[in-house]
C-alpha positions as CSV (number, residue, x, y, z in Angstrom):
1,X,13.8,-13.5,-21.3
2,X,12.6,-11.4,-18.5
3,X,9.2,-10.0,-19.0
4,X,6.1,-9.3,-16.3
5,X,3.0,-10.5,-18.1
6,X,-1.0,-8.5,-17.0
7,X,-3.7,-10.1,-16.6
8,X,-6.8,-8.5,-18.3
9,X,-6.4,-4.7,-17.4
10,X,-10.7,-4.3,-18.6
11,X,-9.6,0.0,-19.1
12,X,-8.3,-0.2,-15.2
13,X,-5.3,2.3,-16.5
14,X,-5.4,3.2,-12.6
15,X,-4.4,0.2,-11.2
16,X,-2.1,-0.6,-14.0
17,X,0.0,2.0,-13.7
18,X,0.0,0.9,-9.6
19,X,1.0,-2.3,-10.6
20,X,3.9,-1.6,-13.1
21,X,5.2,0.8,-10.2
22,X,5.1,-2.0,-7.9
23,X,7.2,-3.9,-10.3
24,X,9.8,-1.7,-10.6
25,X,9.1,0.1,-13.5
26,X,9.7,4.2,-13.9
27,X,7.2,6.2,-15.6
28,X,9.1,8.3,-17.8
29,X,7.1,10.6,-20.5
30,X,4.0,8.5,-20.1
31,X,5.5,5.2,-20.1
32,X,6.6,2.4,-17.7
33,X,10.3,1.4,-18.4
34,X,12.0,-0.8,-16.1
35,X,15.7,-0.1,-15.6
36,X,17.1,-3.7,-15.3
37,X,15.3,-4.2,-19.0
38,X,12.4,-6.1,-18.3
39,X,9.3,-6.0,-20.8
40,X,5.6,-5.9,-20.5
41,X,3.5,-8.9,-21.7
42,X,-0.7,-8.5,-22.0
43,X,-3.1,-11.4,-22.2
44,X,-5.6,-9.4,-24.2
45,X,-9.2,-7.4,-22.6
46,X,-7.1,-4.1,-22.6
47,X,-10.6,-2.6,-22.8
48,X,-14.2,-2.5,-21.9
49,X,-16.5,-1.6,-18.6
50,X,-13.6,0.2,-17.0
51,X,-13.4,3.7,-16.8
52,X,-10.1,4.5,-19.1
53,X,-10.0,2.2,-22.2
54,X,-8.6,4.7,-24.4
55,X,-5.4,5.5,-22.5
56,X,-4.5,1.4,-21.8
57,X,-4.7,1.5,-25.5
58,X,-2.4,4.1,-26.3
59,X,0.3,3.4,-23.8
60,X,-0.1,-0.7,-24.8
61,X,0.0,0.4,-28.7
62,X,3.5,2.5,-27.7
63,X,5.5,-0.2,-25.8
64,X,4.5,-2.9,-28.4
65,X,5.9,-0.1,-31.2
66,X,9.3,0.4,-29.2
67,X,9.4,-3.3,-28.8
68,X,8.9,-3.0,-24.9
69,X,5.5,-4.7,-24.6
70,X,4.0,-8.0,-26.0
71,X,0.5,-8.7,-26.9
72,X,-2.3,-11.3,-27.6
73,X,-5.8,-10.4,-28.0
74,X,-8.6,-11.2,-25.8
75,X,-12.4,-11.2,-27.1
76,X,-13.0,-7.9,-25.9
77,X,-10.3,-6.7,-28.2
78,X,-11.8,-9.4,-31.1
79,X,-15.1,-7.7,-30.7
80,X,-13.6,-4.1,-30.2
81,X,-11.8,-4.6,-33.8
82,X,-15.3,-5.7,-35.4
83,X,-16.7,-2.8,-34.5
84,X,-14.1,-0.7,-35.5
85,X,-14.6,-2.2,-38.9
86,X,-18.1,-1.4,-38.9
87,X,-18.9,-4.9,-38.3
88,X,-22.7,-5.2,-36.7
89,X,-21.7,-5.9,-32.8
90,X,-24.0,-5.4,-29.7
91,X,-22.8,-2.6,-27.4
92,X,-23.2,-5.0,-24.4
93,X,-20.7,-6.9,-21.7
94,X,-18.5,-3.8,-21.9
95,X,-18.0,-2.3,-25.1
96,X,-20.6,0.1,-24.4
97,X,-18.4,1.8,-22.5
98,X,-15.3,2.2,-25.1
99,X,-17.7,3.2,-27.3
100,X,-19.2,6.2,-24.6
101,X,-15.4,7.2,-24.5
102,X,-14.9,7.3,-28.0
103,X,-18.0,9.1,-28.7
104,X,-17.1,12.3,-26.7
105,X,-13.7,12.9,-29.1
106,X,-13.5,15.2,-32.0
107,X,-13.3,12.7,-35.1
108,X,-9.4,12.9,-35.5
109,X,-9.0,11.7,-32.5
110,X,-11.4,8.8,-32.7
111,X,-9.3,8.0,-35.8
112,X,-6.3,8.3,-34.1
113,X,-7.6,5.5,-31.3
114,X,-8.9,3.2,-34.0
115,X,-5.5,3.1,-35.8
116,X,-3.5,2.0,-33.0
117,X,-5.9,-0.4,-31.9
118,X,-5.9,-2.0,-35.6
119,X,-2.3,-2.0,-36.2
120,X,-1.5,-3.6,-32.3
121,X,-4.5,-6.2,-33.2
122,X,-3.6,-6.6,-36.9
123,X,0.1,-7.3,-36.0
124,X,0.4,-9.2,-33.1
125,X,-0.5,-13.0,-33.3
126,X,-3.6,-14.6,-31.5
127,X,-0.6,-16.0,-29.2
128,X,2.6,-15.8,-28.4
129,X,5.0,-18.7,-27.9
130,X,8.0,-17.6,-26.4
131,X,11.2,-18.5,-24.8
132,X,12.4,-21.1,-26.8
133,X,8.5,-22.5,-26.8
134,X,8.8,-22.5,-22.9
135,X,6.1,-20.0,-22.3
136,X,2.8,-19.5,-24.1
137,X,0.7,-16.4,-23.3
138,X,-3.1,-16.9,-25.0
139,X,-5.9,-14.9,-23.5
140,X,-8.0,-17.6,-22.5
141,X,-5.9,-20.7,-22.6
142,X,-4.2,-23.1,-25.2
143,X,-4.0,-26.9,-25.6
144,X,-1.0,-28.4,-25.4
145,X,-1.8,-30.3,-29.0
146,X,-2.5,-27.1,-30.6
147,X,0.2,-24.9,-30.0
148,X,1.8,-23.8,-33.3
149,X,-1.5,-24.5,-35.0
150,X,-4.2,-22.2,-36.5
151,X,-7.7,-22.9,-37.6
152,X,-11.0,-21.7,-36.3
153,X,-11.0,-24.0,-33.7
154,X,-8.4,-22.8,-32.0
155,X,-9.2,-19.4,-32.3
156,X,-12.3,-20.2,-30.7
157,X,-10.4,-21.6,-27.6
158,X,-7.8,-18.8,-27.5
159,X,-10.5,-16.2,-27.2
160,X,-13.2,-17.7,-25.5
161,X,-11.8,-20.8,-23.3
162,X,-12.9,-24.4,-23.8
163,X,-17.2,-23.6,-24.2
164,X,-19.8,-25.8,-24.3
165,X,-21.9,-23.9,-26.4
166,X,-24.0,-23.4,-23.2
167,X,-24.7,-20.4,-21.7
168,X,-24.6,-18.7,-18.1
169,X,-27.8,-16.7,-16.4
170,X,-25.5,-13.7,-17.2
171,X,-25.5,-14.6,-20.6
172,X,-22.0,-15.7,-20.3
173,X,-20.5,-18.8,-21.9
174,X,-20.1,-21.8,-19.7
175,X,-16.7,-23.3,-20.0
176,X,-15.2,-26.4,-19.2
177,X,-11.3,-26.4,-16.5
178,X,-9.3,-26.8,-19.5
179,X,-6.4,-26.0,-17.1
180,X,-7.0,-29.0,-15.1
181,X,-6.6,-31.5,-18.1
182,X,-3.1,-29.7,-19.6
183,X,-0.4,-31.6,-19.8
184,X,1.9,-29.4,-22.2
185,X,5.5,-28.9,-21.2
186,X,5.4,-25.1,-21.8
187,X,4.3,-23.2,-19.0
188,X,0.9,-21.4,-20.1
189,X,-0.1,-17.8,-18.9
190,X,-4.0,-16.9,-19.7
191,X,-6.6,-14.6,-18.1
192,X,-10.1,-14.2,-19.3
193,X,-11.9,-16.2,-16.1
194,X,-12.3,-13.6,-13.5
195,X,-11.1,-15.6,-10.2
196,X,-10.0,-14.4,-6.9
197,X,-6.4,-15.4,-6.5
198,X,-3.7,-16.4,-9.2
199,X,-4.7,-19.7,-10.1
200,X,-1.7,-22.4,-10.3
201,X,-2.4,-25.7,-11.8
202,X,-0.2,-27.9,-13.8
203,X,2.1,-25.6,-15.8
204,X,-0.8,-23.0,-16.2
205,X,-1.3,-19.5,-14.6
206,X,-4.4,-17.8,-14.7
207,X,-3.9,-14.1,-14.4
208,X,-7.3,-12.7,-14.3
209,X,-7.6,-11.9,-10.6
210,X,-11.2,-9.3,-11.8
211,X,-10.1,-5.8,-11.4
212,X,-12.6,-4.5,-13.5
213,X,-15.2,-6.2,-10.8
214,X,-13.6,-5.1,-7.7
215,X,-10.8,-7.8,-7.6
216,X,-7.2,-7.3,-8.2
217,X,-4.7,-6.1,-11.1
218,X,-2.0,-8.9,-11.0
219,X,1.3,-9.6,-13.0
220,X,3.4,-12.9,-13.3
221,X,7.1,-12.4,-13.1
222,X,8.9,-14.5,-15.6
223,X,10.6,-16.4,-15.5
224,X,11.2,-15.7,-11.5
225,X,7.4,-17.4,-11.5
226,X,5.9,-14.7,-9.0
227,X,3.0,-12.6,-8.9
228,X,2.2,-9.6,-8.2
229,X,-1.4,-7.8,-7.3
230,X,-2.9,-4.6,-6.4
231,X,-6.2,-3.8,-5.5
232,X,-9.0,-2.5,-7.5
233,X,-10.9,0.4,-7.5
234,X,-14.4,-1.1,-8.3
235,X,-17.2,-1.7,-7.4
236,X,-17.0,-5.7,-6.2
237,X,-19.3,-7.9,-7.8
238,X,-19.0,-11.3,-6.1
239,X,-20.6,-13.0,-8.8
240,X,-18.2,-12.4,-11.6
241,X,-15.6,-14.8,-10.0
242,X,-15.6,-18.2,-10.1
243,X,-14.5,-20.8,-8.0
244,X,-12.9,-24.1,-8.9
245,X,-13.1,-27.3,-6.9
């Protein structure tokens, strides 16, 4: 298969419509097709604290109902579906700002947004194994051992990364370099740890190069095993990436 996977795109519609044209892909009647048939992959975090959440969910939702995109939530999108369920969720780390966007639209179309976002999230697996179980795209990681399994505990690892149950001074989760340890012969694409280039390690990729903090908007080509990045638009916030020794 030929498909360009997105790190988180965090409502950067901007920048991700930069990047798909940098790929190749045509924009034709609000939609990025590429003529040599390649297809769109997303690691999840469509949405939250940049400025066009909305419209990366509508043109995600179409390509994944023509069959031209492929999707794995993040937990932005976990906690984005909570709340659309009228779950009690903080409007903090981002959502506040789907929320603002949604709040300004006459109720039909607020519907309208909360139905594609619950029928892409309700039908599309916490991750994808693909290629003949030679790629894996999970938003923040996989372990080798647990792909093809489901419980809570890996659920908790797809969305959030491997967590101590510690917390940063941002309030953040501190993680542990899962990456570092994996072993797995399937080649795993991830995002959901803001860091300043593509990160290569093992037979990982993380694709999450910030753009919604002033970074970059970056792609893997697969299986051609390049990436591709633009730059962001943001404000830069230093302290959102993290470095790895």
């Amino acid at each position: 298969m030929k498909i360009d996977i997105v790190g988180d795109i965090h409502g950067c519609f901007k920048e991700f419509k930069q990047l798909t044209c940098e790929l190749g892909y045509e924009w034709k009647n609000g939609l990025p097709l590429h003529p040599k048939k390649r297809i769109l992959g997303f690691v999840g975090d469509l949405t939250d604290r940049g400025p066009h959440s909305l419209l990366v969910i509508e043109t995600v939702w179409k390509l994944w109902k023509k069959k031209l995109g492929i999707y794995v939530p993040g937990n932005h999108c976990n906690k984005l579906y909570r709340y659309f369920l009228g779950n009690k969720v903080k409007l903090l780390h981002g959502l506040e700002t789907t929320a603002a966007e949604l709040s300004v639209l006459p109720p039909k179309e607020r519907n309208r947004y909360k139905s594609m976002f619950m029928e892409l999230y309700e039908q599309s697996p916490l991750y994808q194994v693909l290629d003949e179980k030679k790629l894996v795209i999970a938003h923040a990681g996989i372990r080798a051992e647990d792909i093809g399994k489901m419980s809570p505990k890996v659920k908790t690892f797809v969305l959030y990364g491997d967590i101590t149950g510690e917390k940063n001074p941002d309030g953040t989760p501190v993680r542990r370099d899962w990456a570092k340890h994996y072993k797995g012969d399937a080649w795993i694409v991830y995002g959901h740890t803001p860091v300043l280039e593509p990160r290569f390690i093992g037979k990982t990729v993380n694709l999450d190069t910030g753009a919604v903090f002033g970074g970059r908007l970056t792609a893997l080509r697969y299986p051609e095993m390049e990436t591709r990045s633009v730059p962001s638009s943001m404000p830069y916030v230093p302290e959102k990436f993290r470095s790895f020794d």
